[in-house]
C-alpha positions as CSV (number, residue, x, y, z in Angstrom):
1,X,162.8,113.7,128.9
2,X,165.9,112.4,127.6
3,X,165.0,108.7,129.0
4,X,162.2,108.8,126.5
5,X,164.3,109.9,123.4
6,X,166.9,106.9,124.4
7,X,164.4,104.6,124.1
8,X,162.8,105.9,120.9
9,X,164.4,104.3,117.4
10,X,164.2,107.1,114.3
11,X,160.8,105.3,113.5
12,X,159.5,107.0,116.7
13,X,158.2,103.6,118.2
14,X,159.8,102.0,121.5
15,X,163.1,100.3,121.5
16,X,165.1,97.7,124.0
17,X,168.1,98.8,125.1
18,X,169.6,95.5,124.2
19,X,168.6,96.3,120.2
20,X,168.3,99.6,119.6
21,X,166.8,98.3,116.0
22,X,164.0,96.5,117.9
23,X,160.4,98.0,117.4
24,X,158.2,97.6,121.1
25,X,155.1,99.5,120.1
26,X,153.4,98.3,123.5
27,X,155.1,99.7,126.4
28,X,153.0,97.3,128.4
29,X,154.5,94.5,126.9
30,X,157.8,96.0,127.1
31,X,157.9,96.0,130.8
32,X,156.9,92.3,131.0
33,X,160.1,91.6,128.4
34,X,162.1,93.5,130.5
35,X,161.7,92.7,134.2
36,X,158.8,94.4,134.8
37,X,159.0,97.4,137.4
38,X,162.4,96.9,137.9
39,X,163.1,98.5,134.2
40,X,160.8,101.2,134.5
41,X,162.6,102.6,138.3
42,X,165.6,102.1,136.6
43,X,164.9,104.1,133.6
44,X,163.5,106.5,135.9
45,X,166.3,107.0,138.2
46,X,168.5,107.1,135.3
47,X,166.4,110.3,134.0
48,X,166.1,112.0,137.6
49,X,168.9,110.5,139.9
50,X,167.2,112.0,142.6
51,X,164.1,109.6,142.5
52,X,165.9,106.2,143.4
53,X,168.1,108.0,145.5
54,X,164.8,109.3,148.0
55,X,163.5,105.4,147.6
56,X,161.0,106.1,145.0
57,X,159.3,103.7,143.7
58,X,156.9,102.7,140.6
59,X,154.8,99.6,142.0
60,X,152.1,98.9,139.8
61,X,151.4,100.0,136.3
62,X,148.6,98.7,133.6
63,X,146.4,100.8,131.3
64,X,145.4,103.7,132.5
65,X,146.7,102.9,136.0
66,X,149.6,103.6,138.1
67,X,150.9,103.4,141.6
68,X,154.1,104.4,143.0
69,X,155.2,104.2,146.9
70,X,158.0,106.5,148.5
71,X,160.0,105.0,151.8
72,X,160.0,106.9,154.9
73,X,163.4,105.4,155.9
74,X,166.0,108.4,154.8
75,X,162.7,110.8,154.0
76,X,162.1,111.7,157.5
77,X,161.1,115.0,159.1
78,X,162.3,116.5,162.2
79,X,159.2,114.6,163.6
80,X,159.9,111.4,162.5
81,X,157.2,111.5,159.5
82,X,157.5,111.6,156.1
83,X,159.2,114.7,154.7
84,X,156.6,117.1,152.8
85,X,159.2,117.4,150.0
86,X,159.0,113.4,149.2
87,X,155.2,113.4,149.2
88,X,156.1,116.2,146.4
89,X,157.9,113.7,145.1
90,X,155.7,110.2,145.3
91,X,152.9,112.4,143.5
92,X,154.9,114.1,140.7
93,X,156.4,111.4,138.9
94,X,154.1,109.1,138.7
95,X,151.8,111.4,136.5
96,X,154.4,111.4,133.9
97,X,154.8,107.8,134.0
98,X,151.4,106.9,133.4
99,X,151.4,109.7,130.9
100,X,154.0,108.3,128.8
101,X,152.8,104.6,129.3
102,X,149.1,105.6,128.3
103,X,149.7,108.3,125.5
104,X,153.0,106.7,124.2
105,X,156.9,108.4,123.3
106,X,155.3,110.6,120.7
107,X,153.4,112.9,123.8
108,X,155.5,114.6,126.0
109,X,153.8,115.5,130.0
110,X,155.2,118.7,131.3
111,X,153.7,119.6,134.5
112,X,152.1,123.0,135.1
113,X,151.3,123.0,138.5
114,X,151.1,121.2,141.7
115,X,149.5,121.5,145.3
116,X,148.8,118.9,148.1
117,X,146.7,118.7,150.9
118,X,148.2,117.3,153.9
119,X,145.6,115.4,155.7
120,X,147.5,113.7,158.3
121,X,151.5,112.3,158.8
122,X,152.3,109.9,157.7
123,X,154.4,107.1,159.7
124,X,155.2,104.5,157.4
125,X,155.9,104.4,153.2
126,X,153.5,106.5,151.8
127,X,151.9,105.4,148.3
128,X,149.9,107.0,145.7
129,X,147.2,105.7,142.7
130,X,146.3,107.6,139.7
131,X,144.4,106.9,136.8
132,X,143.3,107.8,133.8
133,X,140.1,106.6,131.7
134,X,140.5,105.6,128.5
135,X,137.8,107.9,126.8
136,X,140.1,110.7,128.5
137,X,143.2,109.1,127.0
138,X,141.6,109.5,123.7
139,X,140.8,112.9,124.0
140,X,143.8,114.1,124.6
141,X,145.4,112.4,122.1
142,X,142.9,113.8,119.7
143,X,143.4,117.7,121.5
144,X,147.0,117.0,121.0
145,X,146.8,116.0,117.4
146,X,144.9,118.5,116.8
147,X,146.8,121.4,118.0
148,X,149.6,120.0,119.8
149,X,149.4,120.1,123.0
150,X,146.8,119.4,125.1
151,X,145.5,120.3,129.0
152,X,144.5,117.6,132.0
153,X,144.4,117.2,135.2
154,X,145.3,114.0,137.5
155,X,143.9,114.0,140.9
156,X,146.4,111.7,143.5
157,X,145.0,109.8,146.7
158,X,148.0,109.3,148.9
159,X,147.8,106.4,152.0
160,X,150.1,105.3,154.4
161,X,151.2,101.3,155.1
162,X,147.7,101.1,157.1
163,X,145.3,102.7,154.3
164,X,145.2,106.1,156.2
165,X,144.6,108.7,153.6
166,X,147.1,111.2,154.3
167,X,147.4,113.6,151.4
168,X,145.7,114.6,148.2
169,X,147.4,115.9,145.2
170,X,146.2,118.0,142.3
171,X,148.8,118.3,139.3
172,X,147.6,120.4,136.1
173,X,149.8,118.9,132.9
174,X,150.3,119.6,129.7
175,X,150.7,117.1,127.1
176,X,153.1,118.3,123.8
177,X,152.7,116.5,120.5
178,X,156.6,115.9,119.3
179,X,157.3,117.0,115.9
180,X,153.9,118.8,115.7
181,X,153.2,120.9,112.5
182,X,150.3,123.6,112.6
183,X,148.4,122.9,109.7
């Protein structure tokens, strides 16, 4: 992800934009110094174009937690509901986002496969929640270290404007340790 490597000084810790000699070690508190969601969509549409330009959107993000909301309006089907290829998309990205948020720029989330179960359309926005726990955090830093990459999977509940549970994702990742040496 060449967002990620922009924002990464030679020290390999987090950097503003505004001083690329700046140390953010706490992505967390980088979003709040940086206008909050706003930075992170625009980081992300700057990495895939195609994301702000199908109305994605991250909405929430804290440890171990993210949530991200697609628009129906210009992501409809010829029924008038949401477009199966931007449910793709509402349950994709976010998975990298909270990987890199949780696991840091030194881990980078590559994603293996993907299915979805369509439950019901969907009329309105659509959003999605993942998470992550921080014991399974650990481990996969700790798989990672070890070996250099590491497997998990993140399971996506995605709901319409009303709450309707309309579709449920399944994506199987692959975390890489940058700059890994076997030992």
């Amino acid at each position: 992800m060449a967002f990620i490597d922009n924002l990464i000084g030679a020290t390999g810790h987090w950097v503003s934009e505004s001083n690329p000699g700046a140390r953010i070690t706490q992505p967390l508190a980088w979003l709040r110094k940086t206008s909050g969601y706003a930075a992170v969509n625009r980081i992300i549409g700057l990495s895939i174009p195609f994301a702000p330009r199908n109305r994605f959107s991250v909405e929430e993000i804290r440890p171990g937690f993210v949530k991200a909301r697609i628009r129906l309006k210009g992501n409809k089907n010829h029924f008038g509901s949401l477009y199966a290829g931007a449910y793709f998309l509402v349950a994709e990205i976010p998975g990298g986002v909270l990987t890199l948020f949780d696991l840091g720029p030194a881990y980078t989330p590559i994603l293996k496969e993907m299915t979805l179960q369509f439950l019901q359309p969907a009329n309105s926005d659509v959003f999605v929640e993942f998470s992550l726990d921080a014991a399974t955090v650990e481990a996969i830093k700790a798989e990672a270290d070890a070996t250099g990459r590491a497997a998990f999977e993140l399971e996506g509940t995605l709901y319409d404007s009303d709450g309707h549970h309309v579709a449920t994702s399944m994506a199987h990742y692959r975390v890489r340790k940058k700059g890994f040496q076997a030992q």
